[in-house]
C-alpha positions as CSV (number, residue, x, y, z in Angstrom):
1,X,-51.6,-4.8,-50.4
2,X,-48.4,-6.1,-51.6
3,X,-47.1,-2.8,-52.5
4,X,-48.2,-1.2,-49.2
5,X,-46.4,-3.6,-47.0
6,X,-42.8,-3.0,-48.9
7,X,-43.2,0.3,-48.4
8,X,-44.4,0.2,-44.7
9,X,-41.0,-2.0,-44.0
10,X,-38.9,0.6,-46.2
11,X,-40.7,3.6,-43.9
12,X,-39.2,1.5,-41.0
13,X,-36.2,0.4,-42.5
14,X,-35.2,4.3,-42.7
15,X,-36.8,5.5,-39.2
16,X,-34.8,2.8,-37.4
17,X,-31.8,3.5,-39.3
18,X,-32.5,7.6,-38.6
19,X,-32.4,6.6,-34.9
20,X,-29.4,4.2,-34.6
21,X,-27.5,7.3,-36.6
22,X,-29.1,9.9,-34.1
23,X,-28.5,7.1,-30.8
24,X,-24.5,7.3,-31.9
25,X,-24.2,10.3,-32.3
26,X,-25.9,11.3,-29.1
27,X,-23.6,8.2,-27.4
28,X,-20.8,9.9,-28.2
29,X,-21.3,13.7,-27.3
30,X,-22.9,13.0,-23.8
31,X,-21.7,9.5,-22.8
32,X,-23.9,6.5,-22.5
33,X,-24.8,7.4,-18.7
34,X,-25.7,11.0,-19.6
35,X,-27.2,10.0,-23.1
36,X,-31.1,10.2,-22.6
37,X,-33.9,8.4,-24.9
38,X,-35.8,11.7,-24.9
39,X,-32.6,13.8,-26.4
40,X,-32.0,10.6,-29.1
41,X,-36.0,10.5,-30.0
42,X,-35.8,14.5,-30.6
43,X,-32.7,14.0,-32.8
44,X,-34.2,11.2,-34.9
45,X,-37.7,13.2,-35.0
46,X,-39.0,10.5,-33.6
47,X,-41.8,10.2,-30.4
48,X,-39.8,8.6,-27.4
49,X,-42.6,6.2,-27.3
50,X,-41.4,4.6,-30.7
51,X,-37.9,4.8,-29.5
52,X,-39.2,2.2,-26.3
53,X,-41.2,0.2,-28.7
54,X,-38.5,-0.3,-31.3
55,X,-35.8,-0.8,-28.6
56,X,-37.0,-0.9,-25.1
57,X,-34.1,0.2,-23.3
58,X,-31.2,2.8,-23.7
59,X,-29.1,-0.6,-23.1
60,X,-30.5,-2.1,-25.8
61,X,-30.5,0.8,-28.3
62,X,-26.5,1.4,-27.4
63,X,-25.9,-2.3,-28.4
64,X,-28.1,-2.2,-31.0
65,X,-25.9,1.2,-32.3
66,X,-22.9,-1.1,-31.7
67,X,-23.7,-4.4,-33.6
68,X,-24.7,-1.8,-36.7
69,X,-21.9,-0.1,-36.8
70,X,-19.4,-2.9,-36.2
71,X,-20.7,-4.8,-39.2
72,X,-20.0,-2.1,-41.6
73,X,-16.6,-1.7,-40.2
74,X,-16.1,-5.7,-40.4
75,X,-17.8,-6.4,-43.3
76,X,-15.4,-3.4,-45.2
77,X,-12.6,-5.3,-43.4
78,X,-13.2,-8.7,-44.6
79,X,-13.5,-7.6,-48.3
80,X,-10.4,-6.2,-47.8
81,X,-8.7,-9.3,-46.4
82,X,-10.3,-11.5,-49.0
83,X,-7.9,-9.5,-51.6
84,X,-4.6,-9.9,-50.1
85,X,-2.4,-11.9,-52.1
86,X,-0.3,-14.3,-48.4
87,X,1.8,-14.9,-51.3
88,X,2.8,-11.0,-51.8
89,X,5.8,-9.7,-49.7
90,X,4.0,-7.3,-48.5
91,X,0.6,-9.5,-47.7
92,X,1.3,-8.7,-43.5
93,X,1.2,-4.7,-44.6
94,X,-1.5,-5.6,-46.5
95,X,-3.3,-7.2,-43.9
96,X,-2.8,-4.7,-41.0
97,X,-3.7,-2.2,-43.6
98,X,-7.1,-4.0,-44.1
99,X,-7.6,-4.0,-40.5
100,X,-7.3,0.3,-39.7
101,X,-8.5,1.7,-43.4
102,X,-12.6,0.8,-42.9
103,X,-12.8,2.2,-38.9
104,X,-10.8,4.9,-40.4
105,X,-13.0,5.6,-43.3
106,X,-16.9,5.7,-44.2
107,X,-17.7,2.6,-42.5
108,X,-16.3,4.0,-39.4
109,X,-18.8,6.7,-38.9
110,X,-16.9,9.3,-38.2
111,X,-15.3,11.5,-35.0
112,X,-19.0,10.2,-33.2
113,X,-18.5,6.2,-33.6
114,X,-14.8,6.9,-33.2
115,X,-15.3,7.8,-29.4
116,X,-17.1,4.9,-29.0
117,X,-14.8,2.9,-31.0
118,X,-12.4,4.1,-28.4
119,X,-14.3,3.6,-25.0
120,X,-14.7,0.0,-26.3
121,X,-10.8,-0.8,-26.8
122,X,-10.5,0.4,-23.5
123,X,-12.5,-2.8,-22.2
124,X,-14.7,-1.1,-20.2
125,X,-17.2,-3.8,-18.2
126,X,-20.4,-2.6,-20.2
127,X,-18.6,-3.2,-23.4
128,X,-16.7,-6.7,-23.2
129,X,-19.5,-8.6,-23.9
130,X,-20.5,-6.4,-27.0
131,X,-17.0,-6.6,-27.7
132,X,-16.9,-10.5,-27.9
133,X,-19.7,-10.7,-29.6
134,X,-19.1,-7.9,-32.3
135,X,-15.6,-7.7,-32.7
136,X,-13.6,-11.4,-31.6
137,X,-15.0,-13.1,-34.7
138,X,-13.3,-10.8,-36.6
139,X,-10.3,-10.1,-34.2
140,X,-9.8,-14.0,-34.4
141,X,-10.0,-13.9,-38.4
142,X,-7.3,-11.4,-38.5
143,X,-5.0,-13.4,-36.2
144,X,-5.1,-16.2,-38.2
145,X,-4.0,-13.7,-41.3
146,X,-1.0,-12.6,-39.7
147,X,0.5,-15.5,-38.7
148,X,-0.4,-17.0,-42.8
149,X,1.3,-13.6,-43.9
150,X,4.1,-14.2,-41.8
151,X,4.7,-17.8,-40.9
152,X,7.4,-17.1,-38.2
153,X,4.8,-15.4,-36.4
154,X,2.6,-17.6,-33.9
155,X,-0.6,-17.4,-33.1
156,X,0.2,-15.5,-29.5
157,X,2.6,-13.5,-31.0
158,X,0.0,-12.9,-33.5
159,X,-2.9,-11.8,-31.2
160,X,-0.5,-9.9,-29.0
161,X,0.7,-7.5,-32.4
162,X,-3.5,-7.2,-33.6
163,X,-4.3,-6.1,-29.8
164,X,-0.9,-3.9,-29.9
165,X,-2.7,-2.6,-33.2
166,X,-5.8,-1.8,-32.0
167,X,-4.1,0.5,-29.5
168,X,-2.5,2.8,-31.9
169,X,-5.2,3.0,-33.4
170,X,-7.5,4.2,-30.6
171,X,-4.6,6.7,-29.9
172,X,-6.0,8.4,-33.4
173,X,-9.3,7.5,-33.9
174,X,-10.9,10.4,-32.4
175,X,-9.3,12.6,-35.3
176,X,-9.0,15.5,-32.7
177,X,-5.9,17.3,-34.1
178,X,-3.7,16.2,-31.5
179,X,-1.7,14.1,-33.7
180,X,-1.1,17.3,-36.0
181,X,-0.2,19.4,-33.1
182,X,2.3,17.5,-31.8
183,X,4.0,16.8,-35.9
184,X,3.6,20.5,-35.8
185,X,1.6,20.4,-38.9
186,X,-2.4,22.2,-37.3
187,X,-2.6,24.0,-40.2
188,X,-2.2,20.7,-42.5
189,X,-4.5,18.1,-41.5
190,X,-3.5,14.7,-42.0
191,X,-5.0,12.6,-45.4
192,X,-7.1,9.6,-44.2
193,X,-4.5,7.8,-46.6
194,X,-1.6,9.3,-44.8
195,X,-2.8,8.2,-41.5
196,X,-3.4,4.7,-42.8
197,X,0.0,4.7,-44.2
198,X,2.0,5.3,-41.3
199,X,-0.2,3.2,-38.9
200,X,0.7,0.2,-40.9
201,X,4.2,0.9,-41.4
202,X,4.8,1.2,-37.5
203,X,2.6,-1.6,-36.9
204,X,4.3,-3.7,-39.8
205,X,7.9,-2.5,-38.1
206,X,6.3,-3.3,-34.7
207,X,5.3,-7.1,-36.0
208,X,8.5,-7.7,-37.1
209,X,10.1,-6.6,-33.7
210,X,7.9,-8.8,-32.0
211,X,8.3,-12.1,-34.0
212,X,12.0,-11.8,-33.6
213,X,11.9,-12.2,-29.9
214,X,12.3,-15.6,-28.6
């Protein structure tokens, strides 16, 4: 009995993780208003009655695809930050660095999350409360980081240069070649290491700038 119960909640382990990766990916193609629970059910192989009983709503499966994905992303983030040396000269690179490498990487899911990512830097009203609750814990942590890397940066200096940050980075997220084109480098894509590179160093430059405002 035992043995059938673990492998019942490992069956539905993997189906609900099947259609969170099938929700986001469906999210991000069509939209959330134009994303429908039939077309998310059909990509997970799932009946779209299981998708209601699992999640009840498309609201609710689209916040449900957002708290996932958002603790991959901060969890990566957070063991970063827990290895930065504040003592280094470089702990503020290392921190901002911290910051862009997990959205940018595995834990960011992707060119699908990534237009989500996006919509959801952007503020829109559907999104500020996921936002608050997903990503301000986090955000907050991070603030607090900058101004121990960099004491002669305050804490509003310091949430003004993460916000400023999270721009930039919703500028590239989306991976789309633009960034490429306009180097004038299409045929030689930019390294995810590359990208994380020079994000930081013009944030980094950018931090500096600010803190030396009065």
């Amino acid at each position: 009995m035992g043995q059938q119960l673990a492998s019942q909640r490992t069956e539905r382990t993997a189906s609900l993780a099947r259609i969170l990766d099938a929700a986001e990916q469906v999210f991000a193609e069509a939209g959330f208003e134009a994303a429908g629970m039939k077309a998310i059910a059909s990509r997970s192989g799932v009946s779209q009655g299981l998708l209601h009983y699992h999640f009840g709503s498309k609201d609710r499966l689209y916040q449900e695809v957002i708290r996932a994905r958002s603790k991959k992303i901060n969890d990566a983030r957070m063991a970063l930050l827990s290895a930065v040396d504040f003592a280094a000269d470089d702990a503020l690179r290392n921190v901002i660095e911290a910051l862009f490498r997990p959205p940018l990487g595995a834990e960011g899911g992707g060119k699908a999350y990534a237009r989500i990512f996006a919509g959801l830097i952007v503020g829109r009203p559907r999104d500020q409360a996921l936002v608050r609750e997903c990503y301000d814990p986090t955000a907050r942590i991070f603030i607090e980081a900058i101004t121990r890397a960099r004491p002669d940066i305050g804490t509003a200096q310091a949430g003004m240069i993460y916000q400023m940050a999270l721009g930039v980075l919703a500028s590239v997220i989306s991976r789309d070649g633009r960034l490429e084109r306009l180097m004038g480098r299409e045929e030689k894509p930019l390294e995810d290491g590359e990208l994380v590179t020079a994000l930081t160093d013009f944030v980094a430059g950018g931090a500096s700038a600010v803190s030396a405002r009065p």
